[in-house]
C-alpha positions as CSV (number, residue, x, y, z in Angstrom):
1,X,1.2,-11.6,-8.6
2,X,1.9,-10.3,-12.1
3,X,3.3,-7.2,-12.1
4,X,5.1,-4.5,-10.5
5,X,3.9,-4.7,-6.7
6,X,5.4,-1.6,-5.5
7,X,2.3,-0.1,-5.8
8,X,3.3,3.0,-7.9
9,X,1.8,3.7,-11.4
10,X,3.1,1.9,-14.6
11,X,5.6,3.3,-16.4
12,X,3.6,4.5,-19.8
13,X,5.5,2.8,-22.6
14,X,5.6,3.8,-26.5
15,X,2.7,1.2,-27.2
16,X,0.4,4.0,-25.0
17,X,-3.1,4.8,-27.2
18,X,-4.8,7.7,-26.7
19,X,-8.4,7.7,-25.8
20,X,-11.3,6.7,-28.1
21,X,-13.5,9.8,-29.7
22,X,-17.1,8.5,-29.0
23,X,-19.0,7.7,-31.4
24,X,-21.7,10.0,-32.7
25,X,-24.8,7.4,-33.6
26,X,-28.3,8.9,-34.6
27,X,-30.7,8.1,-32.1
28,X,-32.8,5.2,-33.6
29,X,-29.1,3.6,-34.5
30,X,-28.5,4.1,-30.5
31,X,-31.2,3.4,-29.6
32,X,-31.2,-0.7,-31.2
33,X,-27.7,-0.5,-29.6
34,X,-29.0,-0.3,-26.0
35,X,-31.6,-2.9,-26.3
36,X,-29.4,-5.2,-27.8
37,X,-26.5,-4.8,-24.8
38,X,-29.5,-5.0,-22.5
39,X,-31.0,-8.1,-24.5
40,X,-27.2,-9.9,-24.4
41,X,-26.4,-9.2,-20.4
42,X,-24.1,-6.7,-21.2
43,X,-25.1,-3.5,-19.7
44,X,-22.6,-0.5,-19.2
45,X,-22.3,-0.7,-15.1
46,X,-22.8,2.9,-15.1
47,X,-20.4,5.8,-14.0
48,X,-18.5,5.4,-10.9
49,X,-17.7,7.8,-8.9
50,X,-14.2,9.2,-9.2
51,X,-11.9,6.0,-10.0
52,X,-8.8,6.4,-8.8
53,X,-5.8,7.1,-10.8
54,X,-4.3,4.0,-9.2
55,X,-6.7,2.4,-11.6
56,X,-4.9,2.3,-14.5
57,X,-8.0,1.2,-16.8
58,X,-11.3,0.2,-16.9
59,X,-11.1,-2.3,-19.4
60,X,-9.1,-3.8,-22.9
61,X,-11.1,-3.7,-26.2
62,X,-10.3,-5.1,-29.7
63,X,-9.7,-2.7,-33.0
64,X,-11.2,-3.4,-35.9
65,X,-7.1,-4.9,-37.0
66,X,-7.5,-6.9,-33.7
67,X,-5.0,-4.8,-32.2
68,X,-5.6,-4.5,-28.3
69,X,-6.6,-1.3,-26.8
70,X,-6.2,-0.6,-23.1
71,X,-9.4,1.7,-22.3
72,X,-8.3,4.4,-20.0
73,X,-9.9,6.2,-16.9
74,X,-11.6,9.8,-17.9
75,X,-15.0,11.0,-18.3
76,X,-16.4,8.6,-20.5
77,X,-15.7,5.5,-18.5
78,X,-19.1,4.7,-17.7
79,X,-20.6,4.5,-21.8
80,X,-19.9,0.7,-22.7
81,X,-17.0,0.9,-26.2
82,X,-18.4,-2.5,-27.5
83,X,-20.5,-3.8,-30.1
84,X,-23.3,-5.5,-28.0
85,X,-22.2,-9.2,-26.0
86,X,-18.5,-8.5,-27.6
87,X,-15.5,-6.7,-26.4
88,X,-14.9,-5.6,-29.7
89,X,-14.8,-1.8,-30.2
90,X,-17.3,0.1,-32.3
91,X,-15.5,2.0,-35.0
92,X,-14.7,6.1,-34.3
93,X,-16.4,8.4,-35.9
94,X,-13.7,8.6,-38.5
95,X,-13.4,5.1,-39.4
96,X,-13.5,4.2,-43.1
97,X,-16.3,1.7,-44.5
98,X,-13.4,-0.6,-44.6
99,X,-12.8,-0.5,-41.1
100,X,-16.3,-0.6,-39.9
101,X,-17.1,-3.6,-42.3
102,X,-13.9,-5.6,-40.3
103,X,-15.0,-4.2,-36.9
104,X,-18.7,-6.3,-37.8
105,X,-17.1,-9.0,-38.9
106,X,-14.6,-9.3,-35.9
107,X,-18.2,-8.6,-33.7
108,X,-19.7,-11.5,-35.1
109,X,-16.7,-13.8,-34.8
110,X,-16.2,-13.1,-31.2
111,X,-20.2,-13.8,-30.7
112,X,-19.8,-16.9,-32.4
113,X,-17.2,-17.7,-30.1
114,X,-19.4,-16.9,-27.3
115,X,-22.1,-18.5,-28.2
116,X,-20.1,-21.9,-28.8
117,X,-18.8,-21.7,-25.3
118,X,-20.0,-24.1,-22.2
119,X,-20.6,-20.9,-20.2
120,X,-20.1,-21.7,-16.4
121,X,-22.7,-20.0,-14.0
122,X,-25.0,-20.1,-16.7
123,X,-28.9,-18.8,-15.7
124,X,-27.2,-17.5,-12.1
125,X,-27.0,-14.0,-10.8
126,X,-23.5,-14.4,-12.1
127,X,-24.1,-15.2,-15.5
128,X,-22.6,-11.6,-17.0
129,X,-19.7,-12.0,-14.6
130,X,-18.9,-15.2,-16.5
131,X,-19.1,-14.2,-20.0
132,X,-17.5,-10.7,-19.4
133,X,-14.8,-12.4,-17.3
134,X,-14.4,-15.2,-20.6
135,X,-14.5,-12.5,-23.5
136,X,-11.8,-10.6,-21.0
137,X,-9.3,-14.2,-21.4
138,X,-10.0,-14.5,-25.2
139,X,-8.8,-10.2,-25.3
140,X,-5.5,-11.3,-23.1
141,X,-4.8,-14.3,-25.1
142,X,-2.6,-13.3,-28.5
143,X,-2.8,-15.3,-31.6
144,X,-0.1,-18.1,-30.8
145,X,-1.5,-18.5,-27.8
146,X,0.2,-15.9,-25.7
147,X,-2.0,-15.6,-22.6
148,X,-0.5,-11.9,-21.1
149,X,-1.7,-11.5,-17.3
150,X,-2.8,-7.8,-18.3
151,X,-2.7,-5.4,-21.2
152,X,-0.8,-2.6,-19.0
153,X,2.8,-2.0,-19.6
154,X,4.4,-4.1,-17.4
155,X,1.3,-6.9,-17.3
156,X,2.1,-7.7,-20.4
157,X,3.7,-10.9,-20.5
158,X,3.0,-14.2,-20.2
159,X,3.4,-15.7,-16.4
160,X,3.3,-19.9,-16.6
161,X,1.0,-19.3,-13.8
162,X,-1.5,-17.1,-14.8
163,X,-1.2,-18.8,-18.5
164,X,-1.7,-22.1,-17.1
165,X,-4.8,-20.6,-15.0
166,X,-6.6,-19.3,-18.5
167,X,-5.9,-22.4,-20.4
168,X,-7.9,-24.5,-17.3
169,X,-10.8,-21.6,-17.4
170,X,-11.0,-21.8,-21.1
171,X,-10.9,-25.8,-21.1
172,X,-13.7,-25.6,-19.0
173,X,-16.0,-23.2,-20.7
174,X,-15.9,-25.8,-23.7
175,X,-12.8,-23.9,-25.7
176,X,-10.3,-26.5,-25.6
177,X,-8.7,-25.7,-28.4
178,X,-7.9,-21.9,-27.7
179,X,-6.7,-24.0,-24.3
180,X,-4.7,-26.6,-26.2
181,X,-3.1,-23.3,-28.0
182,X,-2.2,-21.6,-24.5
183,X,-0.1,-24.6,-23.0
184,X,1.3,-25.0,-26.2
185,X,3.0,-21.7,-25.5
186,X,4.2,-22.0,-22.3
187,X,5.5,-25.6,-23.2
188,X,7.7,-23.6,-26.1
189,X,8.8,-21.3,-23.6
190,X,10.1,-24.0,-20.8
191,X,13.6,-24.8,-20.3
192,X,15.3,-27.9,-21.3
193,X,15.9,-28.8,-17.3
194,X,11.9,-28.5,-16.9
195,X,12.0,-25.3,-15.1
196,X,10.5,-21.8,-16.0
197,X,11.4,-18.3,-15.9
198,X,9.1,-15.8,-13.5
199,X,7.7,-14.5,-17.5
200,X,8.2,-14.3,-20.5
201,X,7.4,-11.8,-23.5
202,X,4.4,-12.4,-25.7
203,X,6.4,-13.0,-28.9
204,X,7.9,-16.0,-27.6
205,X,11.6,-14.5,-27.1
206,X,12.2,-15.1,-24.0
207,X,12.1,-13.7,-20.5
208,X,12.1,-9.9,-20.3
209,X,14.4,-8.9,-17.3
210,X,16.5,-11.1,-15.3
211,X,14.0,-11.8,-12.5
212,X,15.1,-15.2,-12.8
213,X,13.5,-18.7,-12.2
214,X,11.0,-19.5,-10.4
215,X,10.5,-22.7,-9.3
216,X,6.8,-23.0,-9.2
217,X,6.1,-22.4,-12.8
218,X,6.7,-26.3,-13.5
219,X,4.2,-27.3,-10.8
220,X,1.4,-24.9,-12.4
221,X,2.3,-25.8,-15.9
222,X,1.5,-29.1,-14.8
223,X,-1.9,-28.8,-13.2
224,X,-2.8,-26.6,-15.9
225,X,-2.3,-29.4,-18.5
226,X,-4.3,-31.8,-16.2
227,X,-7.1,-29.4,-16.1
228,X,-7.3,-28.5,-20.1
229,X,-6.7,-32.7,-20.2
230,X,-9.9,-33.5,-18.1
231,X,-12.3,-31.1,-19.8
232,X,-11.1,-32.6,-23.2
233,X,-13.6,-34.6,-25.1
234,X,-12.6,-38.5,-23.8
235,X,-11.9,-39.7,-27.3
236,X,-9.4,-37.0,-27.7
237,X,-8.1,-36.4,-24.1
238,X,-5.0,-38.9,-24.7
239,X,-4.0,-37.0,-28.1
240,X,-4.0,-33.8,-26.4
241,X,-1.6,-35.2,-23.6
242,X,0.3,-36.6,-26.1
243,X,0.8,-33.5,-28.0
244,X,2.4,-31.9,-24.8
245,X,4.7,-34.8,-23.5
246,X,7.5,-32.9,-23.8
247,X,6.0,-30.1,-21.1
248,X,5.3,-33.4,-19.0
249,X,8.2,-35.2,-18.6
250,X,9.8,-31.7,-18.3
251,X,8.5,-30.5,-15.4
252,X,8.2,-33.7,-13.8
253,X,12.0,-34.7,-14.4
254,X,12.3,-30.4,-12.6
255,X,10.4,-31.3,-9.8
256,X,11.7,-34.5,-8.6
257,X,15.2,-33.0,-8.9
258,X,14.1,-30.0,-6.9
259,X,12.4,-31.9,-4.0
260,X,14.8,-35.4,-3.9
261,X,11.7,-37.4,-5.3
262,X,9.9,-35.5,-2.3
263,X,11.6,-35.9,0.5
264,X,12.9,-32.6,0.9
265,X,11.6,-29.0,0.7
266,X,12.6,-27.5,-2.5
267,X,15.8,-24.5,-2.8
268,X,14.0,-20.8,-1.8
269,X,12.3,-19.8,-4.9
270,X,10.3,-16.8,-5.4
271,X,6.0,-17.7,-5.6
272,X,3.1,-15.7,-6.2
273,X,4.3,-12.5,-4.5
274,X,6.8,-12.5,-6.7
275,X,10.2,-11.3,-4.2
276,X,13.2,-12.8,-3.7
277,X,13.2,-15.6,-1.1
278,X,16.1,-16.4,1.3
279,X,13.4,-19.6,2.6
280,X,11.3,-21.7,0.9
281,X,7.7,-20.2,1.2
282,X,4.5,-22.3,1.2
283,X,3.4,-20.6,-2.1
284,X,6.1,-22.6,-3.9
285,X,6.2,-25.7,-2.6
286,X,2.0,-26.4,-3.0
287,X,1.9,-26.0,-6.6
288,X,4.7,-28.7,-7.2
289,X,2.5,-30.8,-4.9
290,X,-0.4,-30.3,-7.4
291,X,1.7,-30.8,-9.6
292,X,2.9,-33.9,-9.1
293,X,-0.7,-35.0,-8.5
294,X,-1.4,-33.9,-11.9
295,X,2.0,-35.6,-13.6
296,X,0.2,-39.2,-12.2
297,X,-3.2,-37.9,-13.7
298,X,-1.7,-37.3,-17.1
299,X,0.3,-40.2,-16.9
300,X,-2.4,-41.9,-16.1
301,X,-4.6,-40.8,-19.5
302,X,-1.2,-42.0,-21.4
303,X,-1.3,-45.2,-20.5
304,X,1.9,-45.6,-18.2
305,X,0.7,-47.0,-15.1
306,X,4.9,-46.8,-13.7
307,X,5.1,-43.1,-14.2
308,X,1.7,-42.8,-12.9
309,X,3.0,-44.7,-9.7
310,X,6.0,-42.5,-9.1
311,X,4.5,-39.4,-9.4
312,X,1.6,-40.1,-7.4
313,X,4.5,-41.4,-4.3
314,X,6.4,-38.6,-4.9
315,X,3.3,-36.2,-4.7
316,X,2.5,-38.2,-1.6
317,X,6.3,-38.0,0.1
318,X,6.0,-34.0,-0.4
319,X,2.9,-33.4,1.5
320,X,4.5,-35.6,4.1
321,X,7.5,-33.4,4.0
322,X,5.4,-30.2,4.0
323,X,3.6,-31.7,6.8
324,X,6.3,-31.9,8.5
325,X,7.2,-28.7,8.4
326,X,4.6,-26.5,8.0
327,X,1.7,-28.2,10.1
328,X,3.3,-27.3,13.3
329,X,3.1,-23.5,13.0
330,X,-0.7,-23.8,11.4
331,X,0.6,-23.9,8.0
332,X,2.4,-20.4,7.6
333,X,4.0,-18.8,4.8
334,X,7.8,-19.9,6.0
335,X,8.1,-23.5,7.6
336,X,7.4,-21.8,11.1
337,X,6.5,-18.2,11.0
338,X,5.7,-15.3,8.5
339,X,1.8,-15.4,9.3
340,X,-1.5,-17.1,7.3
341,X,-0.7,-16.9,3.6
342,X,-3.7,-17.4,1.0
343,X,-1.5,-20.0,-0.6
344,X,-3.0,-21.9,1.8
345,X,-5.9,-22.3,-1.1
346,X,-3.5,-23.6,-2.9
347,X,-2.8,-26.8,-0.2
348,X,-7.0,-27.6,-1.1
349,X,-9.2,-28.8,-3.4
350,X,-9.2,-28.6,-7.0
351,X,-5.2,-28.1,-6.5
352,X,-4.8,-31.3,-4.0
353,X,-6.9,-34.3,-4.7
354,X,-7.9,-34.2,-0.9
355,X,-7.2,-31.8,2.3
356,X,-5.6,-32.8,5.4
357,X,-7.5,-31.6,8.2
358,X,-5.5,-29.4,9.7
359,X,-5.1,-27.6,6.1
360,X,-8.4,-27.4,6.5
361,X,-8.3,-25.6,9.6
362,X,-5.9,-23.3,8.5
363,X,-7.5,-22.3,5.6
364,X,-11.1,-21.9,7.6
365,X,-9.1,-19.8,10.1
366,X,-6.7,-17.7,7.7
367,X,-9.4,-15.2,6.1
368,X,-9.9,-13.5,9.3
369,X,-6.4,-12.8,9.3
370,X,-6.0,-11.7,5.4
371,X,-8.8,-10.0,5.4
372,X,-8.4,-6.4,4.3
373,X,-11.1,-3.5,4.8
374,X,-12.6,-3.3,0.7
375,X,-13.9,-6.4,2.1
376,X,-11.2,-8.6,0.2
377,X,-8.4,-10.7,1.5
378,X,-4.6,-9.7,1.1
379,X,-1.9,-12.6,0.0
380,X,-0.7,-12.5,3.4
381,X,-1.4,-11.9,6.9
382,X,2.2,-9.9,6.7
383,X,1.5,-8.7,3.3
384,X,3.4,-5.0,3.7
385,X,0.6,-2.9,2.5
386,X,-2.6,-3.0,4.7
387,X,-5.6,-1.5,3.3
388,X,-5.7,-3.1,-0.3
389,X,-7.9,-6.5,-1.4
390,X,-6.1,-8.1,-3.7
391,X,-9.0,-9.9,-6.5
392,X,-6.6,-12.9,-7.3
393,X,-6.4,-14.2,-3.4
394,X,-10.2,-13.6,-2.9
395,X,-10.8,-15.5,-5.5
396,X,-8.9,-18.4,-4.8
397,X,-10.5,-18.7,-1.7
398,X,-13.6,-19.4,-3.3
399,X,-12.1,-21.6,-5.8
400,X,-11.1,-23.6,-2.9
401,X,-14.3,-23.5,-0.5
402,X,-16.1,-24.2,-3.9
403,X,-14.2,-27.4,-4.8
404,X,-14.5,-28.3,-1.4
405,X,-18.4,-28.3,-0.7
406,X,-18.4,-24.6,0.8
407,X,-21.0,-23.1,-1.4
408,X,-21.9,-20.3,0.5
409,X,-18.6,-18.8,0.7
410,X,-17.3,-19.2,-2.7
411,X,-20.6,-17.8,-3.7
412,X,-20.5,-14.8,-0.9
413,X,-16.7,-14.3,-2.5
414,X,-17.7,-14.1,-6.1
415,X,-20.4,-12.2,-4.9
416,X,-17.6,-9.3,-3.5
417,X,-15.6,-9.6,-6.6
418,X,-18.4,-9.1,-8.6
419,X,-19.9,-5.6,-7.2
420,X,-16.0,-4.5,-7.6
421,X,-15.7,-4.8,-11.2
422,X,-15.0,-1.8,-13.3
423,X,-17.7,0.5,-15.0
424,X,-16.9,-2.1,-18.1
425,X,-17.2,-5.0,-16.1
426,X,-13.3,-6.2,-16.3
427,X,-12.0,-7.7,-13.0
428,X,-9.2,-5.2,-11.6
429,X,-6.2,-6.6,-9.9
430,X,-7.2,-4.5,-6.6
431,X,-9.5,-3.1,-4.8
432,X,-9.3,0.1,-2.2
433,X,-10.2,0.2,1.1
434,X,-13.3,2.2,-0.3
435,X,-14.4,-0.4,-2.3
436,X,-13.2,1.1,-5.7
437,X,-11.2,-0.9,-8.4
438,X,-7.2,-0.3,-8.7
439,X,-4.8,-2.2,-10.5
440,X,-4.8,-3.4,-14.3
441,X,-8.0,-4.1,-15.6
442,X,-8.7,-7.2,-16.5
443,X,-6.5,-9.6,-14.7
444,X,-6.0,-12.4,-16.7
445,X,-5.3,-14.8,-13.4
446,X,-8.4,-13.2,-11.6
447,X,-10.7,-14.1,-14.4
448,X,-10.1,-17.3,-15.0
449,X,-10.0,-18.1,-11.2
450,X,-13.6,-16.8,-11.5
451,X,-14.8,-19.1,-14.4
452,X,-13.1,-22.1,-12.2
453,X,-15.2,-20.7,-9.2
454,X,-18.2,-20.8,-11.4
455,X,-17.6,-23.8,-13.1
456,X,-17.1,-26.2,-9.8
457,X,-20.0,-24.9,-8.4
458,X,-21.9,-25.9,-11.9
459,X,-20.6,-29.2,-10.5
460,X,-22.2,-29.6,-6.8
461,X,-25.5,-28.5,-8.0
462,X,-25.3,-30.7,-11.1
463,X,-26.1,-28.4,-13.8
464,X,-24.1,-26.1,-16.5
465,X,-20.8,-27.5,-18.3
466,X,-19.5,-30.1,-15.3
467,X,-22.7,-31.9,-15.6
468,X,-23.0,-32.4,-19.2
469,X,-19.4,-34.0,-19.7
């Protein structure tokens, strides 16, 4: 996960901002206000009661300069900050003409944008999750294309992961440009061997500590391009490929070093947990499967039917491999122990073009076992803390029974995440044992898993964005 997962509070930085002064409207101007956010879907969720200071805030608005501002718990986190269907910040009561003039005209841009968008879950109970979950992306995604996993201190960076993620969600929801722009990004980021450090900082200068690289990054890079490829307009889906063939032949050139064409379990690499690894852990090893199955995809929409052919065999030799290895102890976290892991979701559908069976069993097995009392799952059966849902592994497990025909768990999964939102309706990293949100709020990784969730289950019932391409 992005982020610090020690659990502790984040270390407040100098780019802090103090809370907003609300603003003081006269009651007819309040009162058009309300029916407008009630008329758009966007209705403040109401005061909840006492959020934890483990929740380290309730949502991320836009100034009037389009500067970010992280909205922090306190009294008044229950009154929505927005100008109506945006998450665009109404001006303080000291703003300056000039300033409330660019705050409209930033309002009506981002409704535009809205607007324009192939909304997944569109006329469903989750309608509101989808668009807050959407405007939440387009907040954590930086002119340039820097997609940060959070706006918290150390959220703030861009994870090829969580990047990759966003650019798939926004693909989806009919913004393939702003996708086009994110994997642009993370392709200027990648090293000249194909592989990826564990983050990177927004400006584009490079990895902020020396976490390291982590070996994973190129698979997701990878099925992240596929994904922006195949919501892409048809006449323009090859350009688009095109225009990232460097990120393509990168990462595939890393992976087929790292796994000898596929015959052999890559080096330990840290995944998803993001620790150090002395073993190579089944959250590393299923993205560079995905991968690979989205190298021949690409390859495929380039017209180069011999590329296409090796990646797809080597995508092929590496689930044998994991089979191999994995399979026997139910497909745990380590080749044969550490307990269920939720990157199980990550061995099915949409990652893998198809599940083996006993994947299949795993995964249908492994949520009683990750299953955590908020109601949420935890990223692994031997996870070190015990009480906490974590929203991104919930939500991959409905991505996952969603892609693969289970409707009524993805939709009793998105129903959870959705009843845990903040009182601004951002997705929060976690959730407590007592049901309230913790964590940075929004999660970039958790949202777009979300509009994914949403947008394959537009699919099987043959209506929203998925139907009309």
């Amino acid at each position: 996960m992005a982020g610090d997962l020690s659990g502790g509070p984040p270390v407040t930085g100098r780019s802090a901002v103090p809370r907003l002064r609300r603003l003081r409207l006269p009651a007819a101007v309040l009162g058009v206000v309300v029916v407008a956010v009630a008329t758009m879907g966007f209705v403040p969720r109401g005061r909840a009661p006492s959020l934890p200071s483990s929740l380290y805030s309730v949502g991320v608005g836009v100034a009037a300069d389009g500067g970010r501002v992280p909205l922090p718990v306190g009294k008044d986190a229950g009154e929505n900050p927005f100008y109506p269907g945006t998450r665009v910040l109404l001006p303080a009561r000291t703003a300056t003409l000039a300033e409330i003039v660019r705050a409209r005209a930033r309002a009506a841009d981002e409704r535009a944008w809205l607007a324009a968008a192939c909304l997944p879950g569109t006329g469903t109970r989750f309608a509101d999750l989808s668009a807050t979950a959407l405007l939440d992306l387009r907040v954590l995604t930086l002119p340039g294309g820097a997609l940060v996993a959070g706006w918290t201190d150390r959220w703030r960076y861009v994870w090829p992961r969580d990047a990759s993620a966003g650019a798939a969600a926004l693909a989806v929801s009919g913004h393939v440009d702003d996708a086009v722009q994110v994997m642009a990004f993370v392709e200027r980021q990648q090293r000249p061997d194909g592989r990826f450090e564990a983050r990177y900082r927004p400006d584009g200068s490079g990895a902020p500590d020396d976490r390291g690289v982590q070996l994973d990054g190129s698979g997701w890079a990878l099925w992240g391009l596929a994904a922006v490829a195949r919501a892409t307009p048809a006449q323009d889906r090859a350009g688009v490929v095109a225009a990232r063939r460097a990120l393509l032949d990168r990462s595939v050139a890393a992976l087929l070093r790292v796994t000898a064409q596929g015959r052999e379990l890559p080096p330990p690499s840290p995944d998803y947990w993001e620790v150090r690894e002395r073993r190579v852990t089944l959250g590393s090893v299923a993205p560079m499967i995905a991968g690979l199955h989205a190298a021949s995809e690409l390859y495929t929409v380039l017209g180069d039917p011999g590329r296409a052919r090796e990646t797809r065999r080597a995508a092929e030799r590496l689930t044998g491999t994991v089979r191999d290895r994995f399979a026997g102890s139910g497909y745990q976290r380590y080749p044969d122990r550490g307990g269920a892991d939720s990157a199980l979701a990550m061995m099915m559908p949409p990652f893998q073009p198809a599940a083996d069976p006993q994947v299949v069993a795993a995964f249908r097995a492994a949520p009683a076992r990750l299953a955590r009392p908020g109601g949420g799952l935890a990223p692994g059966e031997q996870w070190r803390e015990q009480t906490v849902s974590w929203t991104p592994e919930t939500a991959l497990f409905a991505l996952a029974s969603a892609a693969s025909g289970d409707r009524d768990e993805a939709v009793r999964r998105l129903t959870w995440l959705d009843s845990r939102r903040t009182p601004l309706g951002a997705l929060p990293e976690k959730v407590l044992a007592d049901g309230r949100p913790a964590g940075v709020a929004p999660l970039a990784w958790t949202a777009a898993l979300v509009l994914l969730t949403l947008h394959e289950l537009d699919g099987t019932a043959g209506t929203g964005c998925a139907a009309r391409r």
